[in-house]
Backbone as JSON, one array per atom type, in Angstrom:
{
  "sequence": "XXXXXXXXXXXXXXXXXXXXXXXXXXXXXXXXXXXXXXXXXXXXXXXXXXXXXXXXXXXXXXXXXXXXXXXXXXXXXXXXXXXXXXXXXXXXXXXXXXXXXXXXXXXXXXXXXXXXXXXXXXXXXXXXXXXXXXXXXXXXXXXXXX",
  "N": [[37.09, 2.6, -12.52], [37.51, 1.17, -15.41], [34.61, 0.55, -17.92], [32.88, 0.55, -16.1], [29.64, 2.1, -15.0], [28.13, 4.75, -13.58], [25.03, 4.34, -11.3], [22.19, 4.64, -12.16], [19.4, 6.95, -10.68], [17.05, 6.26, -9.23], [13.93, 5.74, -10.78], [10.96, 7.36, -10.07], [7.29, 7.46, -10.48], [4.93, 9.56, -10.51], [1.15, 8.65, -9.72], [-2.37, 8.42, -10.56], [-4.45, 7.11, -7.8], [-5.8, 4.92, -9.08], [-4.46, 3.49, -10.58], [-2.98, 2.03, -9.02], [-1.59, -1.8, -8.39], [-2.09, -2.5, -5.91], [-4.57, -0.8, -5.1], [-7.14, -2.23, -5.16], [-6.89, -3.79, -3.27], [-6.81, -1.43, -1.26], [-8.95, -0.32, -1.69], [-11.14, -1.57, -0.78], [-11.14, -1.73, 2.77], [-10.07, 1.05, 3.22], [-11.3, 4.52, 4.12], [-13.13, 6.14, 1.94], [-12.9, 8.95, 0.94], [-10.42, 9.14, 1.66], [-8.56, 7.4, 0.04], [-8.81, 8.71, -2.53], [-7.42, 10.61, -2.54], [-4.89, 9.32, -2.39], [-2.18, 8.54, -4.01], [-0.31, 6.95, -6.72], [2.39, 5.44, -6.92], [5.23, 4.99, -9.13], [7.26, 2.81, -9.26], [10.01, 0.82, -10.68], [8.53, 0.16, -12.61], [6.33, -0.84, -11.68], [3.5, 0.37, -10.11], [2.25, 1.19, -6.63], [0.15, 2.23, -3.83], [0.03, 5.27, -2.24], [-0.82, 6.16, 0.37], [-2.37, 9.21, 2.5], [-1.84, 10.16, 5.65], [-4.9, 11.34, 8.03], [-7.95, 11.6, 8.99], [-8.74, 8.56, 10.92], [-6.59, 7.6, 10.09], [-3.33, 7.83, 11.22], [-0.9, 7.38, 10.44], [1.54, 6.09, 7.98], [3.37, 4.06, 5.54], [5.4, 3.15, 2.89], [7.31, 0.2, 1.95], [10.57, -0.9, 0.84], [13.52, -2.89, -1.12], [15.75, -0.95, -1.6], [17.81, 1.62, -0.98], [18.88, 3.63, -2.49], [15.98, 3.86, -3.85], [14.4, 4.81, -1.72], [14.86, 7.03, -0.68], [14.35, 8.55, -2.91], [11.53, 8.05, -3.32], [10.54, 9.23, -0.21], [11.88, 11.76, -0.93], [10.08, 12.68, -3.12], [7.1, 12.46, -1.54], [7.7, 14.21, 0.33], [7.23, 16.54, -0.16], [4.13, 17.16, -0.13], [1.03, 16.92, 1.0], [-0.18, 15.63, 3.68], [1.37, 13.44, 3.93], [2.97, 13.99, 6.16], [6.14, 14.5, 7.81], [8.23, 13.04, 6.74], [10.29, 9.84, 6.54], [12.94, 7.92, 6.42], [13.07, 4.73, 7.81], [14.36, 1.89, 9.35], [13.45, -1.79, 8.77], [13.35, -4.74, 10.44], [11.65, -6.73, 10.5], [9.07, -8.05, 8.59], [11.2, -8.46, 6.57], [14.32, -7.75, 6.26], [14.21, -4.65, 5.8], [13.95, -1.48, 4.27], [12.04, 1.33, 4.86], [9.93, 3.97, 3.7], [8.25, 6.34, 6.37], [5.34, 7.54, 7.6], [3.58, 10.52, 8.63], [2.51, 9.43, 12.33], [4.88, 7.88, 14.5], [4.31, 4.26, 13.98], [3.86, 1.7, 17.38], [6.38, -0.12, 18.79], [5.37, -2.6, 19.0], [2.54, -4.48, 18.5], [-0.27, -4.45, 19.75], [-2.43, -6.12, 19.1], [-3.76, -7.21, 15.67], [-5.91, -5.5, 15.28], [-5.39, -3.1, 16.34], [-3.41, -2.54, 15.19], [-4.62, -2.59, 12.41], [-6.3, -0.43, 12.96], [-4.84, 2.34, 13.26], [-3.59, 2.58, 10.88], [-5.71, 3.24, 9.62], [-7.37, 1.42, 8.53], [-9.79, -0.95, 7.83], [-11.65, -4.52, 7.92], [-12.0, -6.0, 5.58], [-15.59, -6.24, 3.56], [-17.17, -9.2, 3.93], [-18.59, -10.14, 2.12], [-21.72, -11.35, 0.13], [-22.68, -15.14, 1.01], [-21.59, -17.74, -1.13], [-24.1, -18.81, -3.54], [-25.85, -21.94, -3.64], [-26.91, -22.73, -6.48], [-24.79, -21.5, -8.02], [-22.81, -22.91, -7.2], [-23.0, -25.33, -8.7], [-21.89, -27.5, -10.66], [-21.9, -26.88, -14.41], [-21.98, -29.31, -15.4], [-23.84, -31.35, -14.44], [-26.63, -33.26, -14.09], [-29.51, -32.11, -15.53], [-32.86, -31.27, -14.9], [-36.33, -31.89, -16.01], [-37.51, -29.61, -18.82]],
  "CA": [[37.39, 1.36, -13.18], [36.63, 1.16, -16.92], [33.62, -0.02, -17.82], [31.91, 0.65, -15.2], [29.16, 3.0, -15.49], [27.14, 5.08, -12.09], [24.39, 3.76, -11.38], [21.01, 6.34, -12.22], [18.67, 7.31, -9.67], [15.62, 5.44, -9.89], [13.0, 6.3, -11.97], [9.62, 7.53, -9.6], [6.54, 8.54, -11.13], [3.55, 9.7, -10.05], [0.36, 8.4, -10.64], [-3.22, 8.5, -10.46], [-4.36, 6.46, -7.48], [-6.51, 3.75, -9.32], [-3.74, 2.69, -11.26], [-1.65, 1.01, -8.45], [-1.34, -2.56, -8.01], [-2.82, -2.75, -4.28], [-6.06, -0.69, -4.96], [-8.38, -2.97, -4.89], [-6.89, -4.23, -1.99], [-6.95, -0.61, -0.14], [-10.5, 0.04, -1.44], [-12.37, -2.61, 0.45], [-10.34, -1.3, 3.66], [-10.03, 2.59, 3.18], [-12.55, 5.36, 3.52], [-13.42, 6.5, 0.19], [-12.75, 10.45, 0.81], [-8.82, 9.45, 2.15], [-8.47, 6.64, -0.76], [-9.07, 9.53, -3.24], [-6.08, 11.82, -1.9], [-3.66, 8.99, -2.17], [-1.07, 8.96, -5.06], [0.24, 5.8, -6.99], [4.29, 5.79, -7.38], [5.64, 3.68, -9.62], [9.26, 2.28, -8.79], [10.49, -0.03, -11.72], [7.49, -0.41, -13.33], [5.29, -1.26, -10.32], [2.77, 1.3, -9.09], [1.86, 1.28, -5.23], [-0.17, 3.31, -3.34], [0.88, 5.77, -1.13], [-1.97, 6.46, 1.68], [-1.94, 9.81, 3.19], [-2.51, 10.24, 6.82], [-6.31, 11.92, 7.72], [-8.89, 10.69, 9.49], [-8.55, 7.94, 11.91], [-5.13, 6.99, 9.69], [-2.7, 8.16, 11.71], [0.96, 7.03, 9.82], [1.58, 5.07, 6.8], [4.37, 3.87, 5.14], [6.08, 2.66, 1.49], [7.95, -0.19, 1.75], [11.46, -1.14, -0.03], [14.76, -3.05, -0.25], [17.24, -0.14, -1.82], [18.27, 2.7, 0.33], [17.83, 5.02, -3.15], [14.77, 3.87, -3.62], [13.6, 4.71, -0.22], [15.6, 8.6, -0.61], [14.15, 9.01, -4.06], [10.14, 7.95, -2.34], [10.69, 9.96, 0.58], [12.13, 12.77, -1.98], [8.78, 12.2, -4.11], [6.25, 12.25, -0.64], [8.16, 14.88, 1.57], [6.72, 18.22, -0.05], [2.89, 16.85, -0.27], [-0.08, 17.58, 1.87], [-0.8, 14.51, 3.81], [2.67, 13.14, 3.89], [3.83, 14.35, 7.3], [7.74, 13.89, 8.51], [8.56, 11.53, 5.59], [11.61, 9.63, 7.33], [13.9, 6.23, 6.12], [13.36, 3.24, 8.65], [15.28, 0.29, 8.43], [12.6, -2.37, 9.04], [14.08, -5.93, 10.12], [11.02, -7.78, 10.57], [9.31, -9.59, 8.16], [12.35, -9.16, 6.3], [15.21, -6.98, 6.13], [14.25, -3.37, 4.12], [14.0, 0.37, 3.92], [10.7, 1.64, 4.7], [9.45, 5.22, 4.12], [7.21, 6.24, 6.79], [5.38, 9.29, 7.25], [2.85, 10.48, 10.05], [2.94, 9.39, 13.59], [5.35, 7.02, 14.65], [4.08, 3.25, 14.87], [4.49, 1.49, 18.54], [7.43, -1.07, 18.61], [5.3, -3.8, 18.8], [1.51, -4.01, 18.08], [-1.44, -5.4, 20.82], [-3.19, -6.98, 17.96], [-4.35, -6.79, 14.41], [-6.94, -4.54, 15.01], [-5.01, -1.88, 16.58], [-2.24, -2.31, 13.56], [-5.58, -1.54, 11.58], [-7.02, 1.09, 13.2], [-3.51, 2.76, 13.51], [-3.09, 2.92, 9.01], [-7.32, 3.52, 8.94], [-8.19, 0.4, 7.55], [-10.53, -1.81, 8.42], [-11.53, -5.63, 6.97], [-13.16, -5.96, 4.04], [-17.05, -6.91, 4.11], [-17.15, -10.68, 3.17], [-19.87, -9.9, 0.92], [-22.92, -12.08, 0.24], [-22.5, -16.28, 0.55], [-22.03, -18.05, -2.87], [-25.29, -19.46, -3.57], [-25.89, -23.42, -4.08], [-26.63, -22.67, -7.88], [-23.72, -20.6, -8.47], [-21.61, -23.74, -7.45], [-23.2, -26.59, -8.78], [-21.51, -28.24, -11.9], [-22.26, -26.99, -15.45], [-22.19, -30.81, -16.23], [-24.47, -32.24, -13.51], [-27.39, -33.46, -14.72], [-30.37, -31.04, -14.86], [-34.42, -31.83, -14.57], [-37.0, -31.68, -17.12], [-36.99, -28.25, -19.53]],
  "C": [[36.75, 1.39, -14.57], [35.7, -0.14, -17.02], [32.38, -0.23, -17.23], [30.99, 2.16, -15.44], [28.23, 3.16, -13.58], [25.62, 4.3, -12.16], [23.37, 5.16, -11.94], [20.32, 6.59, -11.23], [17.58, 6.63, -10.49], [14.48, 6.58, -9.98], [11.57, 6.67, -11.0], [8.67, 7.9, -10.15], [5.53, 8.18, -10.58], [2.17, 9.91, -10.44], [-1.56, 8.49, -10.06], [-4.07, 7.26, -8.86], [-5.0, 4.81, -8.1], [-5.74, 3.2, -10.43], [-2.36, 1.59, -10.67], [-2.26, -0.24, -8.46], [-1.89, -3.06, -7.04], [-3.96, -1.78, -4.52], [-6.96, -1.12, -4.66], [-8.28, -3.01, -3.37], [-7.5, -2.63, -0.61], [-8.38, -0.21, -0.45], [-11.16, -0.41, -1.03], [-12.13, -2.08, 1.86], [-10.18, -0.05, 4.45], [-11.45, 3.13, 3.22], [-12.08, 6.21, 2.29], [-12.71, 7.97, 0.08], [-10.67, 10.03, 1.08], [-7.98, 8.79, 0.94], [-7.89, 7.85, -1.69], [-7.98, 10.71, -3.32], [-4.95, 10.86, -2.18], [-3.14, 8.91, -3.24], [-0.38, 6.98, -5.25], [1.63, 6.05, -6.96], [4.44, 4.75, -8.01], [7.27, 3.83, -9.71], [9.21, 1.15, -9.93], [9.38, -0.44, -12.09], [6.06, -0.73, -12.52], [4.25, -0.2, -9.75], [2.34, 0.9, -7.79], [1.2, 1.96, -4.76], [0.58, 3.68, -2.21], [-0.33, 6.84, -0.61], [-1.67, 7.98, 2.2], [-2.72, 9.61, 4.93], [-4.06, 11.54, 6.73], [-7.26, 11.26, 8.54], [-8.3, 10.21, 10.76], [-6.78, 7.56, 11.76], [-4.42, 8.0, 10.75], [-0.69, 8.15, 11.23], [0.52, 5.92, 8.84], [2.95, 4.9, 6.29], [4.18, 2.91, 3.89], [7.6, 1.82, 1.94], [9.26, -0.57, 0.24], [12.62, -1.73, 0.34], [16.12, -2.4, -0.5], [16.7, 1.05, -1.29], [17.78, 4.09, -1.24], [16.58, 5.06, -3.93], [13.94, 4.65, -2.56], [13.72, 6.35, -0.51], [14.51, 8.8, -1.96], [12.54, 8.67, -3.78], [10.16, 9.34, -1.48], [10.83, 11.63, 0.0], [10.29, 13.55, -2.52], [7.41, 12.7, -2.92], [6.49, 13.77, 0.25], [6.9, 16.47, 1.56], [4.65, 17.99, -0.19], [2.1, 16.97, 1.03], [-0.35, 16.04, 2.31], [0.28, 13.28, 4.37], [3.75, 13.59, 5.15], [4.86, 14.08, 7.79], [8.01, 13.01, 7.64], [9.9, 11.45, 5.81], [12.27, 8.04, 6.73], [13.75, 5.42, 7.28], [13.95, 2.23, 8.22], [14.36, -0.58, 9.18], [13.6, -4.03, 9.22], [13.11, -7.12, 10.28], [9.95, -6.97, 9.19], [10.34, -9.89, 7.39], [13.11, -7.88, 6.59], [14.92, -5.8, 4.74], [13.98, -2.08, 4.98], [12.26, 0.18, 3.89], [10.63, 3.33, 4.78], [8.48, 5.72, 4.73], [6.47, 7.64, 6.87], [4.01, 9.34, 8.13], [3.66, 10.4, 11.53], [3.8, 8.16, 13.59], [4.3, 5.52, 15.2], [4.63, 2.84, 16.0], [5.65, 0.24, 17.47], [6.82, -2.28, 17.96], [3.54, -3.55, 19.13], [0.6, -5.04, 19.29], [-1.81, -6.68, 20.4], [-3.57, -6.42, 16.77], [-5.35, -5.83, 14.34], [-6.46, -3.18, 15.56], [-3.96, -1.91, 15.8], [-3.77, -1.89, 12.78], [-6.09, -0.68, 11.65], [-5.36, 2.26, 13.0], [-3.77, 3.48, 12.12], [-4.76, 3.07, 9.0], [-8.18, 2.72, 8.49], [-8.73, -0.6, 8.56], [-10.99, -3.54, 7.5], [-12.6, -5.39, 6.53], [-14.09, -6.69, 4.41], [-16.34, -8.14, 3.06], [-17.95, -10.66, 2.26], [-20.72, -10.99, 1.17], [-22.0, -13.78, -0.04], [-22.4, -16.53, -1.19], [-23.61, -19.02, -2.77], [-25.18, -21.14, -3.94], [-26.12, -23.37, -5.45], [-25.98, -22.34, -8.63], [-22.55, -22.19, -8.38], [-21.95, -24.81, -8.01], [-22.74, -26.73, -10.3], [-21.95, -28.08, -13.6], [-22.59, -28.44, -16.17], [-23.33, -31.45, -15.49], [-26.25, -32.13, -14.02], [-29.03, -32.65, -14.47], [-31.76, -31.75, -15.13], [-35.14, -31.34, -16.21], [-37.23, -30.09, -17.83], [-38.95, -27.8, -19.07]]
}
């Protein structure tokens, strides 16, 4: 049809891990030595991490909701150390997408949250120290003699 033009293959690139997006999040979570192995990708602009299995991790996966997204990931993951069986799922819960997974297969359906975390390696983040009563009290509130 004129006018119409193919589409391109999307754009992957691969990146350092402390430049994704979810870092922070997987460094409170992750051990440090598996963290350090994992690889950012960036899909339209977005970097992500991408976890390898190791350790206690056992499977991980890169979510998405286009199919050559998912091929062009998977593509990107397959020939890497760490990256075991890198396969397309079609995921229909929490929503409808393409997931690339890679490792052991997750079960169907999970016990509880703590065996979905032990499963991907991660564990919850320390709460860290209380905020202190002087940390919250009011730059305006009226203070005592100098």
């Amino acid at each position: 049809m004129p006018g119409l033009t193919a589409r391109a293959e999307p754009d992957i690139a691969v990146m350092p891990p402390a430049e994704a997006y979810d870092f922070d999040y997987f460094r409170t979570r992750l051990d440090a030595g598996l963290l350090s192995r994992s690889i950012a990708l960036r899909v339209f602009r977005m970097p992500l991490l991408a976890v390898p299995v190791g350790g206690t991790r056992r499977g991980g996966w890169f979510g998405t909701d286009s199919l050559s997204v998912a091929l062009a990931v998977r593509d990107v993951l397959a020939p890497l150390h760490g990256f075991p069986g890198a396969r397309i799922t079609w995921q229909c819960t929490p929503c409808a997408s393409y997931a690339v997974e890679w490792g052991e297969r997750p079960p169907a359906a999970w016990l509880d949250e703590n065996e979905r975390l032990t499963f991907y390696g991660l564990t919850e983040p320390d709460p860290g120290p209380s905020p202190s009563p002087v940390a919250t009290t009011s730059p305006t509130a009226r203070r005592g003699p100098h």
